[in-house]
C-alpha positions as CSV (number, residue, x, y, z in Angstrom):
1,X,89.5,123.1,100.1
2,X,90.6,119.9,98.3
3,X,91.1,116.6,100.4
4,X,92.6,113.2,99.6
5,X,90.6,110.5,101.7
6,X,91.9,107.0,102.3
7,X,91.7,104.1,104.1
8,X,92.2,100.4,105.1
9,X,95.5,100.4,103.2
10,X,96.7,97.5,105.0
11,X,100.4,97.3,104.1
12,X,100.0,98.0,100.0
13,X,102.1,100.7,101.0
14,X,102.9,100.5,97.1
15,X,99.2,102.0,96.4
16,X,99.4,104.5,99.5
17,X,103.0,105.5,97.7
18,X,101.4,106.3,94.3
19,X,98.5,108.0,95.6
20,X,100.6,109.8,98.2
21,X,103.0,111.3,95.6
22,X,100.3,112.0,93.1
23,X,98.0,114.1,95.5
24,X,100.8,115.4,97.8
25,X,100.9,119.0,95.7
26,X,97.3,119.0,94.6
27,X,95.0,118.8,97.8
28,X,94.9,121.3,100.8
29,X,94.4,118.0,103.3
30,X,95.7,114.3,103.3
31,X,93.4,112.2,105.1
32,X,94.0,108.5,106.3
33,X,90.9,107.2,108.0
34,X,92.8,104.0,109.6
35,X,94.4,100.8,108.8
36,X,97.5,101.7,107.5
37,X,99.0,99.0,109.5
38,X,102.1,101.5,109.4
39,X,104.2,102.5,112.8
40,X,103.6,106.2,113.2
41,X,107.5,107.3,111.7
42,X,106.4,105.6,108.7
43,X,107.7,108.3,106.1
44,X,104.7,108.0,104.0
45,X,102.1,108.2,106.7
46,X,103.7,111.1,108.1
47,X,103.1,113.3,105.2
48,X,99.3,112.8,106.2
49,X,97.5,115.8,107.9
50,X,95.5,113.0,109.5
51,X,96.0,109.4,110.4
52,X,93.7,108.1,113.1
53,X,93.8,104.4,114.1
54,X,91.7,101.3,112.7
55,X,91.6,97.9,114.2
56,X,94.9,96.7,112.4
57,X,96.7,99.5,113.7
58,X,99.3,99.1,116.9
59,X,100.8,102.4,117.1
60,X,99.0,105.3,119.1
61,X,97.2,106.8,116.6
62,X,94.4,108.5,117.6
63,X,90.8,107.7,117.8
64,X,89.3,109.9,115.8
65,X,90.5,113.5,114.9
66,X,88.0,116.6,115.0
67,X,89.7,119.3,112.0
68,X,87.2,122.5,111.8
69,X,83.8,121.0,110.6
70,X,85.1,117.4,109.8
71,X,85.5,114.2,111.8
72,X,87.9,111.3,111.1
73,X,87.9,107.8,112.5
74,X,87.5,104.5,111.2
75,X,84.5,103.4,112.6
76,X,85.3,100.2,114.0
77,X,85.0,101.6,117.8
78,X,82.1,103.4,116.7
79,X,80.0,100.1,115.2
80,X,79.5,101.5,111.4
81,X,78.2,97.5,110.6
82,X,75.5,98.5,112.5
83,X,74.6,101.7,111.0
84,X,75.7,105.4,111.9
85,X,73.5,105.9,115.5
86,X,77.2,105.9,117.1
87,X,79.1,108.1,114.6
88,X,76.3,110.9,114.6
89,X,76.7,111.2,118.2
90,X,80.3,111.6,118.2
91,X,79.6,114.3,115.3
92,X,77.0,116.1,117.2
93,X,79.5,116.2,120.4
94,X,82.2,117.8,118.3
95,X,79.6,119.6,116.2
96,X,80.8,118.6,113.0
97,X,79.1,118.6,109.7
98,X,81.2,115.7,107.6
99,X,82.5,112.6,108.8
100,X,85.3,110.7,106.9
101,X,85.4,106.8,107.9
102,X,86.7,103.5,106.9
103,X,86.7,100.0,108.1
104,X,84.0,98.9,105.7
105,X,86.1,98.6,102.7
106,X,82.7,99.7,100.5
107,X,82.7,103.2,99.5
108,X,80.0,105.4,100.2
109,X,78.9,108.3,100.8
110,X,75.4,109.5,102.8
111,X,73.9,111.7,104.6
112,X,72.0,111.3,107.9
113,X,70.8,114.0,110.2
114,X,72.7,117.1,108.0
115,X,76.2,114.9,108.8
116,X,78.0,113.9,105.2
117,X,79.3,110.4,105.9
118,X,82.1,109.4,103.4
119,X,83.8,106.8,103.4
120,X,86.4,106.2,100.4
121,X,86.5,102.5,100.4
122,X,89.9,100.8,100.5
123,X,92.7,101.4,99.6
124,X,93.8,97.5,99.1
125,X,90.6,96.2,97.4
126,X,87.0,96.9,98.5
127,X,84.0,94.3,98.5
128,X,81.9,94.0,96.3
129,X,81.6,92.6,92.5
130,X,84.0,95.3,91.1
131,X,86.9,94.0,92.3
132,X,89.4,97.4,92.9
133,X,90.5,99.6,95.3
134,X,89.3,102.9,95.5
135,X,90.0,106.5,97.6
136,X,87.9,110.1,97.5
137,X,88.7,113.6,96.5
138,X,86.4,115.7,98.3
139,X,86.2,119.3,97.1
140,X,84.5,122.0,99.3
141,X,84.6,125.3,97.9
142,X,81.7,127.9,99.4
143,X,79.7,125.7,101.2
144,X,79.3,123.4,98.5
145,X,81.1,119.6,98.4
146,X,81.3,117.6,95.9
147,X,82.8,113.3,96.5
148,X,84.5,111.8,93.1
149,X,86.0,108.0,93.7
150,X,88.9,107.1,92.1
151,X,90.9,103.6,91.2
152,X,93.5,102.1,93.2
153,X,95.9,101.8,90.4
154,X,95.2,103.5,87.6
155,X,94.2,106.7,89.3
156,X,90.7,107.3,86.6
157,X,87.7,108.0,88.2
158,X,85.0,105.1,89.0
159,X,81.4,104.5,87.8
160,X,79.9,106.0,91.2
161,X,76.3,104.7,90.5
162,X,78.2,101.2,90.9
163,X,80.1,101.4,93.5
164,X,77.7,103.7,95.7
165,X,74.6,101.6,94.9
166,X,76.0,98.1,95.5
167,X,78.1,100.0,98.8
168,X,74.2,100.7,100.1
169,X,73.3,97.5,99.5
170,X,76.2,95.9,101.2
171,X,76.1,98.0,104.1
172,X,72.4,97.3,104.7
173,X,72.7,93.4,104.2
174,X,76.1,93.5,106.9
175,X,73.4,95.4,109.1
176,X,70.9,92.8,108.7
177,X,74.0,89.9,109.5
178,X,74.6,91.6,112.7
179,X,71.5,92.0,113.8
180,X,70.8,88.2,113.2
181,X,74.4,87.2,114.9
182,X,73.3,89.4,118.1
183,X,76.1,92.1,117.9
C-alpha cells in the first residue's frame, strides 16, 4: 500500500493542489493529518481518504481516524510537545501499529513501544534551519514500511538525516520548554 501523508497546510491550498494532483493516481491512501484550515466541501480536501481535525480547523472533522492498523490525528488534543505517552495510548486502545500526526510542523518519524510515529512535517513550511515544506510517502508492502520526505514545491526528495535529526532535536528541546513553562 502506498500513502500520501500531509499536514498543517494551513490555507497554501496552492501546495495541497500540486501535491493533491500529483499523488491522486499514484497512492492507494491520501492522508491529511489536520490543519487544512479548509470547510469540509472543500473540493480538494474531499479527494482525501482521511482528513481529521487540527487546532486551526472549524469544521467537524474528526478527531482522529482508526483505518486497519493505522491511526490519524494531529496531535494537538493528544499533547505530542510533550512526547508520545498520550498517543501510544490512544494506539494501544484501537490496537494500531502506525500513527500518522501533525501539529509539530517538524518531520519525523520514530518508533516507541512497536507504534511507527510519522509525522510528515508541514505542508506550509516546517521549523527548523531548512527552511521548506515537506510531506511523506509511506510504502508498506509485506510487512515491511519504508518513510521518504519530499519538498513542498519542487516535489524531490529531502536529505532525511537533516530533517529527521534536527526534527529529534527540536522535539526534545519543545519537551524541555514545556516542562519548564508547567504544561
Amino acid at each position: 500500500m502506498k500513502i500520501l501523508v500531509v499536514s498543517d497546510s494551513h490555507l497554501y491550498h496552492d501546495y495541497l493542489d500540486q501535491v493533491t494532483k500529483k499523488y491522486q493516481n499514484e497512492v492507494d491512501l491520501m492522508v491529511h493529518c489536520g490543519d487544512s484550515s479548509l470547510p469540509l466541501h472543500d473540493k480538494v480536501i474531499q479527494l482525501y481518504d482521511i482528513a481529521v481535525l487540527g487546532n486551526h480547523d472549524y469544521d467537524p472533522y474528526p478527531q482522529y481516524t482508526v483505518y486497519q492498523n493505522i491511526c490519524v490525528t494531529h496531535g494537538h488534543l493528544y499533547h505530542v510537545y510533550e512526547g508520545y505517552g498520550h498517543l501510544i495510548q490512544l494506539c494501544h486502545q484501537n490496537h494500531c501499529q502506525i500513527c500518522f500526526h501533525g501539529h509539530t510542523h517538524v518531520p519525523t518519524y520514530q518508533i516507541h513501544e512497536g507504534i511507527h510515529f510519522i509525522n510528515p512535517g508541514s505542508l506550509m513550511m516546517n521549523r527548523g534551519s531548512y527552511g521548506f515544506g515537506t510531506y511523506a510517502i509511506v510504502n508498506i508492502d509485506k510487512g515491511k514500511m519504508t518513510v521518504h520526505y519530499f519538498h513542498h514545491q519542487t516535489h524531490q526528495p529531502v536529505d532525511e538525516n537533516l530533517i529527521l535529526t534536527e526534527g529529534n532535536d527540536l522535539l526534545e528541546e519543545f519537551k524541555t520548554i514545556v516542562k519548564k513553562q508547567g504544561y
